[in-house]
KOLDO-669396 format. One line per 3 residues: number of its first residue (from 1); their letters; for each residue x, y, z of N, C-alpha, C. Coordinates in steps of 0.02 Angstrom, whole numbers, plus 50000, padded with zeros to 5 digits. Layout:
N
NUM> a> X:Y:Z:X:Y:Z:X:Y:Z; ...
This chain:
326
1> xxx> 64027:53653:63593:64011:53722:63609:63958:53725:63663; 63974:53779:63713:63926:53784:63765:63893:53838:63769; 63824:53826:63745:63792:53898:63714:63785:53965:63785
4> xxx> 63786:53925:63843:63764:53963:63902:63821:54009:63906; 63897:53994:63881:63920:54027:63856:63895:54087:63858; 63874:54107:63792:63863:54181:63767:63810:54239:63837
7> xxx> 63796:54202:63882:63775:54248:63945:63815:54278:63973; 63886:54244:63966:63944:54268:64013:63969:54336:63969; 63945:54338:63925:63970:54395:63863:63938:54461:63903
10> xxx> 63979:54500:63854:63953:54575:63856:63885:54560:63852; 63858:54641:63882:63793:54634:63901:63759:54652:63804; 63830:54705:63792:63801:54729:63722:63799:54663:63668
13> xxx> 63841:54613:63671:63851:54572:63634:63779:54504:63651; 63749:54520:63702:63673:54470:63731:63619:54522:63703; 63635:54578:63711:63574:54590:63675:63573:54629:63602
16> xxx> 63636:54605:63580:63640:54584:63504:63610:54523:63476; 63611:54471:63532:63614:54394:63503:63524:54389:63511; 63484:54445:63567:63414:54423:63586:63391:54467:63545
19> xxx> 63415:54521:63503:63374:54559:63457:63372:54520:63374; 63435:54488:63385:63435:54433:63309:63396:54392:63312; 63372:54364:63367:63327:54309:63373:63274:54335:63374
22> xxx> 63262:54388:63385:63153:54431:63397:63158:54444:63337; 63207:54474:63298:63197:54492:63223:63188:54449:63169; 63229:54408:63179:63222:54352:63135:63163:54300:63141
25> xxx> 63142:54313:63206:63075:54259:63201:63009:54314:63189; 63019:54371:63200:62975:54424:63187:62939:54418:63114; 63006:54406:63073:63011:54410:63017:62980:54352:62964
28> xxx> 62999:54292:63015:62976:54243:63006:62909:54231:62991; 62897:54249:63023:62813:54247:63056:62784:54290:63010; 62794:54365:62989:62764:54394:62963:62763:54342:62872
31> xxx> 62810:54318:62863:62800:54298:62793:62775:54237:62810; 62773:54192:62849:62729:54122:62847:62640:54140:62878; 62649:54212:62868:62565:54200:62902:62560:54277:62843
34> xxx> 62571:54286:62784:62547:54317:62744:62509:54271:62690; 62444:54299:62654:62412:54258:62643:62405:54205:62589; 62446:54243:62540:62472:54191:62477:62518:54129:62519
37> xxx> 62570:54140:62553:62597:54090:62575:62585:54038:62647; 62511:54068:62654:62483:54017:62702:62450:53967:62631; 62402:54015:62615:62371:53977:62566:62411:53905:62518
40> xxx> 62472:53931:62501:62543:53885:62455:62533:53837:62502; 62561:53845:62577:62600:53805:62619:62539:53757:62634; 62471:53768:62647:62441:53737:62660:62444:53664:62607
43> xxx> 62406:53699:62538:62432:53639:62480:62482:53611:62455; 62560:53638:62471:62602:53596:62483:62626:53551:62537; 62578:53584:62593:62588:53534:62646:62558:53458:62646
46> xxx> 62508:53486:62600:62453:53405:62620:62477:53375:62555; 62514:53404:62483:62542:53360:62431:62589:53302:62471; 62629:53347:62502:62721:53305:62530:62694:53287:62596
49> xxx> 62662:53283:62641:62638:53243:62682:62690:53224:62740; 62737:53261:62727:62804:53220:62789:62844:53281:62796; 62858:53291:62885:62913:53362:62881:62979:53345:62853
52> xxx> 62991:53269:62853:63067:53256:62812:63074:53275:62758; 63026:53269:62727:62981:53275:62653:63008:53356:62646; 62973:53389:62698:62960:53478:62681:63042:53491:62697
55> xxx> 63101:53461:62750:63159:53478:62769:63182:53479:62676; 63168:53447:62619:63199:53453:62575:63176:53521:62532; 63159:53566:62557:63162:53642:62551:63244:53678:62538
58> xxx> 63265:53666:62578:63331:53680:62607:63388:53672:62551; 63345:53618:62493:63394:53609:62437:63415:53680:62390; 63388:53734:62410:63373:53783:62357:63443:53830:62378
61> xxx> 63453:53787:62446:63530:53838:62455:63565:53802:62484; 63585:53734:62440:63620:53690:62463:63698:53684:62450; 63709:53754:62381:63768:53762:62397:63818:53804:62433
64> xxx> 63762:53856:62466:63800:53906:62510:63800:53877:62556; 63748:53823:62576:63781:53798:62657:63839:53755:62652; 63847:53714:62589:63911:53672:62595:63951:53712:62576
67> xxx> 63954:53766:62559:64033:53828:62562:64026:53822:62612; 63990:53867:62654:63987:53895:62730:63999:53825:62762; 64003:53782:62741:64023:53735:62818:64097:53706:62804
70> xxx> 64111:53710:62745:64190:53701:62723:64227:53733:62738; 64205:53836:62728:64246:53869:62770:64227:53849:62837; 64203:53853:62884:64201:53824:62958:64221:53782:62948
73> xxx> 64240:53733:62929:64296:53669:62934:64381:53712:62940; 64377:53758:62888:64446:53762:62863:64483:53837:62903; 64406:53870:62952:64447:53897:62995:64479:53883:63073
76> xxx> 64407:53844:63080:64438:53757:63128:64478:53759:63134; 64524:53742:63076:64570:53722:63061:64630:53769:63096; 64631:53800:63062:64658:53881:63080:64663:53893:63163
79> xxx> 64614:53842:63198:64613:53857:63302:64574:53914:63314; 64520:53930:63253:64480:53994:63278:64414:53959:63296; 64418:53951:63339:64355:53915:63381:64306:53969:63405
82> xxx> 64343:53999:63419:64283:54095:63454:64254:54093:63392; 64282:54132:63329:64230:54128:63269:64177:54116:63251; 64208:54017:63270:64143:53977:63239:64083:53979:63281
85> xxx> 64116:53989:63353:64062:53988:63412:64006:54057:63394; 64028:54108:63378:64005:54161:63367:63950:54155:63319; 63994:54131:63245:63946:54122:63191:63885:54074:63204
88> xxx> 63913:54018:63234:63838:53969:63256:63792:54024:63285; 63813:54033:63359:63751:54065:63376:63736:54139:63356; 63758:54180:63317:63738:54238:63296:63695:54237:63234
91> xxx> 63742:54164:63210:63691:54179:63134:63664:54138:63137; 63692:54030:63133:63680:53981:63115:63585:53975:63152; 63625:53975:63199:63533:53966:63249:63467:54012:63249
94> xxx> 63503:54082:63232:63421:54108:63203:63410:54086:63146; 63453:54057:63088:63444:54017:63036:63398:53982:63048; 63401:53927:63069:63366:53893:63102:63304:53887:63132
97> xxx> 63325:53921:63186:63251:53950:63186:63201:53985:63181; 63207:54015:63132:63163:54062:63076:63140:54038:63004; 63183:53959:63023:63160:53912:62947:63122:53846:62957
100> xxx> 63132:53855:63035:63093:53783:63054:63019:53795:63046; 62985:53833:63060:62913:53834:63039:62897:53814:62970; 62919:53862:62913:62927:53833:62839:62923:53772:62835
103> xxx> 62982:53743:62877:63010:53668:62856:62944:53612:62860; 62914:53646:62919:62879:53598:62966:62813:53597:62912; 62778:53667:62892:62742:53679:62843:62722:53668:62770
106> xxx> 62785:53639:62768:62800:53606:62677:62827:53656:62625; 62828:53716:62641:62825:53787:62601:62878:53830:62598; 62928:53836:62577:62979:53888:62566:62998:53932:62507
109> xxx> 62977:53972:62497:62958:54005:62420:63045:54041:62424; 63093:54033:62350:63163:54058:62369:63167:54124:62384; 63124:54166:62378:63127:54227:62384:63130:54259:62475
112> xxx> 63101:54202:62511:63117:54175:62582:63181:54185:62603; 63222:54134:62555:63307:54124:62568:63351:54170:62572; 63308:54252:62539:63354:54299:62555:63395:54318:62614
115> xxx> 63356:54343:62636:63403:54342:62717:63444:54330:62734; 63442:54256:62724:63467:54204:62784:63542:54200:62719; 63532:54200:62654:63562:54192:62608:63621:54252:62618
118> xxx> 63592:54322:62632:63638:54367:62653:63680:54355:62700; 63669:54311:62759:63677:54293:62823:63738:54243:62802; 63739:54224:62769:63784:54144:62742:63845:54175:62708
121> xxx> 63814:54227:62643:63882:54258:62634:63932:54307:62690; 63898:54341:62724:63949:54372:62769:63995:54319:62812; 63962:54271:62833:64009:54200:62863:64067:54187:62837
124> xxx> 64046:54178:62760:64077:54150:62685:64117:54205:62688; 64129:54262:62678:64151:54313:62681:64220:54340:62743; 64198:54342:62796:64220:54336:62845:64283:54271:62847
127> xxx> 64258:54236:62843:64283:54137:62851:64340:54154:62769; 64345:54204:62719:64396:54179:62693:64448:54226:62713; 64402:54313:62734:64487:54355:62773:64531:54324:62797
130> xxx> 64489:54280:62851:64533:54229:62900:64578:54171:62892; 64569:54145:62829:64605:54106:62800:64649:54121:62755; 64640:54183:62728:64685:54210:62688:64770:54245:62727
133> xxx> 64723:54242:62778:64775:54276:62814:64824:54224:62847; 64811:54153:62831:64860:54126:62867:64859:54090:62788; 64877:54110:62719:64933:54114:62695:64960:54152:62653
136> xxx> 65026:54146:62628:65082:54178:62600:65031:54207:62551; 65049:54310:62545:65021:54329:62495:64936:54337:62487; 64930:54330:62563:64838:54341:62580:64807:54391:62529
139> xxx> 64811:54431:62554:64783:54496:62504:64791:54470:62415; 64825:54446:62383:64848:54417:62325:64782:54342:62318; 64782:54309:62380:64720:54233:62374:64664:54276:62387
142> xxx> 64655:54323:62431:64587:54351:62443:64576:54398:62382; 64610:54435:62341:64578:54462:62282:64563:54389:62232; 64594:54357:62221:64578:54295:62173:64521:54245:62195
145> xxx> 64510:54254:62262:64426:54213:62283:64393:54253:62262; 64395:54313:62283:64350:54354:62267:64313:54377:62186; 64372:54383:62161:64360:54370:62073:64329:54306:62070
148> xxx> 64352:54241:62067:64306:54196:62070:64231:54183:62071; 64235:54216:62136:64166:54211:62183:64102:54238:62122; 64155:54287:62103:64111:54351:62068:64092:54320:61992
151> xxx> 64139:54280:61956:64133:54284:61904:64075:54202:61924; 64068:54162:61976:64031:54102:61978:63937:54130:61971; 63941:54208:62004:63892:54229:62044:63850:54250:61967
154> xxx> 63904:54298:61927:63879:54324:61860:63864:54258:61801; 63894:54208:61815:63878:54158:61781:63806:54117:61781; 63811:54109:61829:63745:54098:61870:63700:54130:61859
157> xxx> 63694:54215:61830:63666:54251:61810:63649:54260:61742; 63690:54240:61711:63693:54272:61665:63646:54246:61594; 63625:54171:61606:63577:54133:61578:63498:54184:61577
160> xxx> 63499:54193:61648:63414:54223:61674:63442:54281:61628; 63492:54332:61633:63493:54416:61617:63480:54416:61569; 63499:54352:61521:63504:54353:61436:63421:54341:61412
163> xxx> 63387:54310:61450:63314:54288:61441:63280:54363:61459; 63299:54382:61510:63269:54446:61529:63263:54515:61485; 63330:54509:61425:63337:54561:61390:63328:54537:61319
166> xxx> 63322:54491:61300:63314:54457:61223:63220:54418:61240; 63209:54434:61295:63124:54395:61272:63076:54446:61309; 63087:54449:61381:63060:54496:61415:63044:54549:61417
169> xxx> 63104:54589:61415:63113:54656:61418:63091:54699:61342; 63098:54660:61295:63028:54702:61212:62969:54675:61212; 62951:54624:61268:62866:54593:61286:62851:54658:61315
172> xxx> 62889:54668:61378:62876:54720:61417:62848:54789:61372; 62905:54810:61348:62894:54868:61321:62832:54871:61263; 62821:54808:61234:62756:54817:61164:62714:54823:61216
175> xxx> 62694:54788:61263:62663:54795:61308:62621:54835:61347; 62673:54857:61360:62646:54943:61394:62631:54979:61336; 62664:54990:61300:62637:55029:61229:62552:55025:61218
178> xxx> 62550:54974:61204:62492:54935:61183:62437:54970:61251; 62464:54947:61303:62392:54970:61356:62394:55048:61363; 62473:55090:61359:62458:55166:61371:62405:55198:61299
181> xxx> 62413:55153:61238:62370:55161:61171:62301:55162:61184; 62292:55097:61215:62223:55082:61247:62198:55143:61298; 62241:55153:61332:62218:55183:61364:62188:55273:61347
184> xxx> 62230:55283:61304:62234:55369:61275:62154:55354:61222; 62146:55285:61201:62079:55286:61153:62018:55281:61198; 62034:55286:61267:61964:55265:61313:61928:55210:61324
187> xxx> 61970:55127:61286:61947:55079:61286:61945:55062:61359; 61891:55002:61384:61903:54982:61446:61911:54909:61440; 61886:54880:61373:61906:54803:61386:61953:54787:61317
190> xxx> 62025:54778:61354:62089:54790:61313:62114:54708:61295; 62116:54717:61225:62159:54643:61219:62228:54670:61204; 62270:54644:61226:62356:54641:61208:62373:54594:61193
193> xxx> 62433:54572:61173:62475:54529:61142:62521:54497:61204; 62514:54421:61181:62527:54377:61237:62600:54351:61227; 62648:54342:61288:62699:54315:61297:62713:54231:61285
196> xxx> 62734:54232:61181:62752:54159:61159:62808:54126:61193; 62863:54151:61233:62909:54121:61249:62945:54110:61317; 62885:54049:61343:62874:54017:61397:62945:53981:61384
199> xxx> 62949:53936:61352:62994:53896:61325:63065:53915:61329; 63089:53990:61307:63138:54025:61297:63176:54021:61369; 63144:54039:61443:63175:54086:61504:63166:54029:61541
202> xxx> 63214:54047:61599:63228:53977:61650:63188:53992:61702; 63139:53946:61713:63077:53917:61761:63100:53938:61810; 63152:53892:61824:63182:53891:61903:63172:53965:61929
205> xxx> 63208:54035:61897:63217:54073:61918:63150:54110:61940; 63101:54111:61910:63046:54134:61933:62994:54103:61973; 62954:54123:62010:62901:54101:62040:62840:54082:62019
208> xxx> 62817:54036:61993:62738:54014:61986:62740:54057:61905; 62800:54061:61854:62823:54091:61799:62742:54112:61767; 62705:54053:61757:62641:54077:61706:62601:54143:61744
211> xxx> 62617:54154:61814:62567:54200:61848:62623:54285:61836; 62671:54279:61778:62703:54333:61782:62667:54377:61709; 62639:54335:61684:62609:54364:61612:62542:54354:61605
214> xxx> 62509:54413:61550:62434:54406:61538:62405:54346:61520; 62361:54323:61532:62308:54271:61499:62268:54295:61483; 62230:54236:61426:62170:54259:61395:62123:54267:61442
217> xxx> 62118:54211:61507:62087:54187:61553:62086:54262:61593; 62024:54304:61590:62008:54367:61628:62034:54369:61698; 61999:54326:61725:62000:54306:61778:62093:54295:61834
220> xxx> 62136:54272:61773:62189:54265:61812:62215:54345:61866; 62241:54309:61915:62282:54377:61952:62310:54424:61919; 62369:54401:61882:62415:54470:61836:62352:54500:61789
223> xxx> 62312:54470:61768:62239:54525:61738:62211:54571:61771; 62191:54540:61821:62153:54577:61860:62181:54643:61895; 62250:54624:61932:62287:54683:61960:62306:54742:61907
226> xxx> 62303:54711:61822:62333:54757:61796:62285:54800:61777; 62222:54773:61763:62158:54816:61768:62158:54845:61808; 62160:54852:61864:62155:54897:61927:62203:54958:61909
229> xxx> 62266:54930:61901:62314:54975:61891:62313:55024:61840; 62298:55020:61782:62254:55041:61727:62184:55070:61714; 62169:55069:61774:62092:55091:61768:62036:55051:61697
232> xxx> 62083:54985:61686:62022:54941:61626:61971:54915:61674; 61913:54901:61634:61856:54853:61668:61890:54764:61644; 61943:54766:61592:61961:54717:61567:62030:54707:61532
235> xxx> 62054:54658:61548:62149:54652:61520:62143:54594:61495; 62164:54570:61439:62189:54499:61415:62230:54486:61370; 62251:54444:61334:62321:54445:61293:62284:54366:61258
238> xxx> 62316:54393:61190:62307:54329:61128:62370:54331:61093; 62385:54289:61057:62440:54290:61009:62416:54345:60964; 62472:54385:60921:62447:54431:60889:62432:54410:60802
241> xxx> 62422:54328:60784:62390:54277:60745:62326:54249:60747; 62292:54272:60830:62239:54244:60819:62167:54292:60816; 62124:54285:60815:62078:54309:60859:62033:54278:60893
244> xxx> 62011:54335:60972:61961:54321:61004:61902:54320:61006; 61859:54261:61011:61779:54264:60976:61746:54265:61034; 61707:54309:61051:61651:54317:61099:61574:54325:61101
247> xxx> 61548:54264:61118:61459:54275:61099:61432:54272:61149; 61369:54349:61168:61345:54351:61221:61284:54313:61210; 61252:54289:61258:61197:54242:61258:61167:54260:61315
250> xxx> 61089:54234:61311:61016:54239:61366:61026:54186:61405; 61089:54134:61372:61079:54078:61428:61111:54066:61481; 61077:54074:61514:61096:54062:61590:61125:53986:61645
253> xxx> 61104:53936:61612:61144:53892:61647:61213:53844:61596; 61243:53828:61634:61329:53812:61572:61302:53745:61551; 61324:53756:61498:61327:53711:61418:61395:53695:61412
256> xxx> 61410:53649:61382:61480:53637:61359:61462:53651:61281; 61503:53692:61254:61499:53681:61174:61571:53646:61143; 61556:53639:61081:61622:53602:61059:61634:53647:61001
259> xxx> 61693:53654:61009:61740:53703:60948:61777:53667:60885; 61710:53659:60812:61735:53608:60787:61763:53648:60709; 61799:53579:60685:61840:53626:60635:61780:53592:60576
262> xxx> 61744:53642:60539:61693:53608:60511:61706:53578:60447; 61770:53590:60404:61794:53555:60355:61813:53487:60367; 61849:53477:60439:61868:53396:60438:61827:53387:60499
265> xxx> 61800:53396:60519:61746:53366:60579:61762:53362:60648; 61824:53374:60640:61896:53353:60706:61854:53430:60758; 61844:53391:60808:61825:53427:60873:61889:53436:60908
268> xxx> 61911:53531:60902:61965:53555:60931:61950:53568:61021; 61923:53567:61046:61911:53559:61100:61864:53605:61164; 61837:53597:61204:61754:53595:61237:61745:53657:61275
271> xxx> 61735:53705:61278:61699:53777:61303:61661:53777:61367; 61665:53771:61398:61595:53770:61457:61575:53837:61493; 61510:53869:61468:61506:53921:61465:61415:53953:61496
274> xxx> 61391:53993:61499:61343:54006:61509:61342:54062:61467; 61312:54139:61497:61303:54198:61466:61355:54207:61387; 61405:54165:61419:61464:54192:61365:61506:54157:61321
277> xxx> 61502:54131:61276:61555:54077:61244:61614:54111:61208; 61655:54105:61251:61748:54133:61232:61795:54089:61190; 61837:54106:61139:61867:54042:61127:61912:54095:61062
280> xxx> 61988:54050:61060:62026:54107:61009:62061:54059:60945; 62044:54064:60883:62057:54039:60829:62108:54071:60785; 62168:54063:60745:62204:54070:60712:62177:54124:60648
283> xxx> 62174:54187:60630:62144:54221:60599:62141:54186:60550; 62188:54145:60504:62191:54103:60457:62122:54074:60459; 62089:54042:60497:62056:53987:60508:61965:54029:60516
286> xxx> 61962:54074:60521:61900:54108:60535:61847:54081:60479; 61809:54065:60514:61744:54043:60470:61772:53958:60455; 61833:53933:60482:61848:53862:60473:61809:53830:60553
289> xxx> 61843:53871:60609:61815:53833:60673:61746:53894:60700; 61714:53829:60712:61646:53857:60748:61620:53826:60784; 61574:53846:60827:61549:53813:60890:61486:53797:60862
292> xxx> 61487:53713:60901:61455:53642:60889:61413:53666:60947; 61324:53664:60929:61289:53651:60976:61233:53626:60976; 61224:53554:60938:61141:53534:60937:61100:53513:60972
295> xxx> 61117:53521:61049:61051:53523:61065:61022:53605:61087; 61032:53647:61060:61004:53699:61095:60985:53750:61032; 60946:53778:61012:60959:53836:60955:60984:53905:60971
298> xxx> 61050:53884:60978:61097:53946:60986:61078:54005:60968; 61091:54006:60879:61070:54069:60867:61021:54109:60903; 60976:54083:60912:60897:54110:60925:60918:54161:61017
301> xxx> 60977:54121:61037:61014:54142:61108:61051:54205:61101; 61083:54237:61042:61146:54257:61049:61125:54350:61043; 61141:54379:61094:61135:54442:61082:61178:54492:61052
304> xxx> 61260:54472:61064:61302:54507:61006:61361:54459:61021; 61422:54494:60964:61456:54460:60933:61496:54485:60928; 61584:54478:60960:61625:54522:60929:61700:54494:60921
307> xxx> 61743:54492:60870:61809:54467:60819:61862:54508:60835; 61873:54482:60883:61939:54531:60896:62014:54498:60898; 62073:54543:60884:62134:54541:60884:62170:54604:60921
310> xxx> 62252:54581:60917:62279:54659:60945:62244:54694:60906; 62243:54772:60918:62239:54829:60901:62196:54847:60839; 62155:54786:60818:62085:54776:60760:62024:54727:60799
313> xxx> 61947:54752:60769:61920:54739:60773:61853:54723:60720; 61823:54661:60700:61777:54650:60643:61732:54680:60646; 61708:54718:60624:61649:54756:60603:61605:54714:60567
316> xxx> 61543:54700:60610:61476:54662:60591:61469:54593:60582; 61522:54566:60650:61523:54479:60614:61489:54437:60599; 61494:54390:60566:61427:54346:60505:61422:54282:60580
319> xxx> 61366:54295:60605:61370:54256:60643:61348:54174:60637; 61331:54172:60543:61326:54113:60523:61376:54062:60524; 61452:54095:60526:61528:54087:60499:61542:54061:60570
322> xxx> 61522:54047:60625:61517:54060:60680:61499:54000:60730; 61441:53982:60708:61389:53934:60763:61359:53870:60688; 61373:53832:60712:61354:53750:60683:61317:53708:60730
325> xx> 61244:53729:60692:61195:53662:60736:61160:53627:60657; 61195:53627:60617:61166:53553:60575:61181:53499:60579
């Protein structure tokens, strides 16, 4: 193929081909220089260390390109050479180059692949009219790809939809319940009930999955935005088995404490904390685990104290039940 070609074209058909190319790299650009995915690309760049390395991005739609290049084989075939010439440079090459930066960067998040993913099926699309039509009963093979296509596409789906409506979608809803509750009582620092079934829903399909649900951890992103959104000073999520123990303290530089189970001695594991020691125990277990601290006299530190769970809170906790420095 002789790309200089496409100059000899209509003028409308050149500056079809120079507005696909400003758009698509427009586009480009705007999502490789937004700031979560500079930030990604940077630390995946220096993990994988090699652009060969980062070219294996590309796996995430490795089966629409081997459709799409089978049909271009098989309309080849067919002597439609204009087509293919077309599809290269209309679609294949802003492909290309609107993915080579990514590539080069280490970083391709799939939500990227849309586009270009749209771009592949119309090919795919296109590439089977054309083949259908050279055989017996086209309209008859082109409704039966098409069913196919459809039932591969819902299949493919249908794993994530089932996770989405049997785990997700009544997280969701206790969820919101829980914070519009919070919210109608005037609380500002809200505990909710945390999403047990990590385990249940397919990874693959989501992005950075743990950053889609509350943590206890204040501090995470989905907390923070949802506070905002909510007008809380505070968002967090526990199992609705445990509770959250919080002791404010005068002390100012971090301590590690240890969270020990004081019946068998077994140190459940280490706190590092200053003003605040956070930590969430199995309601079962209250007054079993407590925080280990001998070198410091805690108590004598602690200004208040508070036992919380979903939608209850302890009134007057024994803060002896609590803190172990013998």
């Amino acid at each position: 193929m002789n790309i200089k070609k496409v100059w000899k074209n209509s003028k409308k058909d050149t500056l079809f081909l120079i507005s696909v190319l400003l758009f698509f790299g427009f586009g480009a650009m705007l999502t490789i220089l937004a700031p979560g995915n500079v930030a990604r690309s940077t630390l995946d760049g220096t993990q994988r260390g090699s652009v060969f390395a980062c070219l294996g991005n590309y796996k995430d739609i490795k089966w629409q390109l081997l459709i799409t290049l089978l049909s271009m084989i098989a309309i080849g075939l067919f002597k439609q050479k204009e087509l293919i010439q077309k599809e290269i440079i209309y679609f294949m090459i802003p492909c290309i180059i609107a993915t080579t930066p990514f590539a080069i960067m280490g970083y391709f998040t799939p939500r990227c692949f849309v586009p270009y993913e749209i771009l592949i099926i119309i090919i795919m699309t296109t590439n089977v009219q054309v083949i259908s039509q050279h055989i017996s009963s086209h309209k008859k093979t082109l409704i039966g790809v098409s069913f196919l296509v459809t039932i591969l596409v819902f299949g493919k789906m249908l794993p994530t939809t089932y996770s989405d409506i049997r785990y997700i979608l009544p997280y969701k809803i206790k969820m919101t319940k829980q914070l519009e509750e919070a919210k109608q009582n005037g609380e500002k620092d809200v505990i909710v009930s945390k999403f047990l079934f990590m385990d249940k829903i397919r990874r693959e399909d989501l992005i950075n999955i743990d950053n889609f649900f509350i943590e206890t951890n204040r501090d995470s992103v989905v907390n923070v935005y949802l506070s905002l959104y909510y007008g809380f000073d505070c968002v967090r999520a526990i199992s609705d088995i445990d509770y959250l123990i919080e002791i404010d303290t005068d002390i100012t530089e971090n301590v590690d404490y240890g969270i020990l189970n004081k019946n068998t001695l077994e140190l459940i594991s280490i706190v590092t904390a200053s003003d605040k020691i956070c930590f969430t125990i199995p309601k079962q277990q209250l007054g079993t685990y407590v925080v280990d601290c001998r070198d410091k006299d805690l108590r004598s530190h602690v200004k208040s104290v508070r036992i919380r769970a979903v939608g209850e809170e302890i009134e007057h906790p024994d803060l002896e039940q609590l803190i172990n420095q013998t």
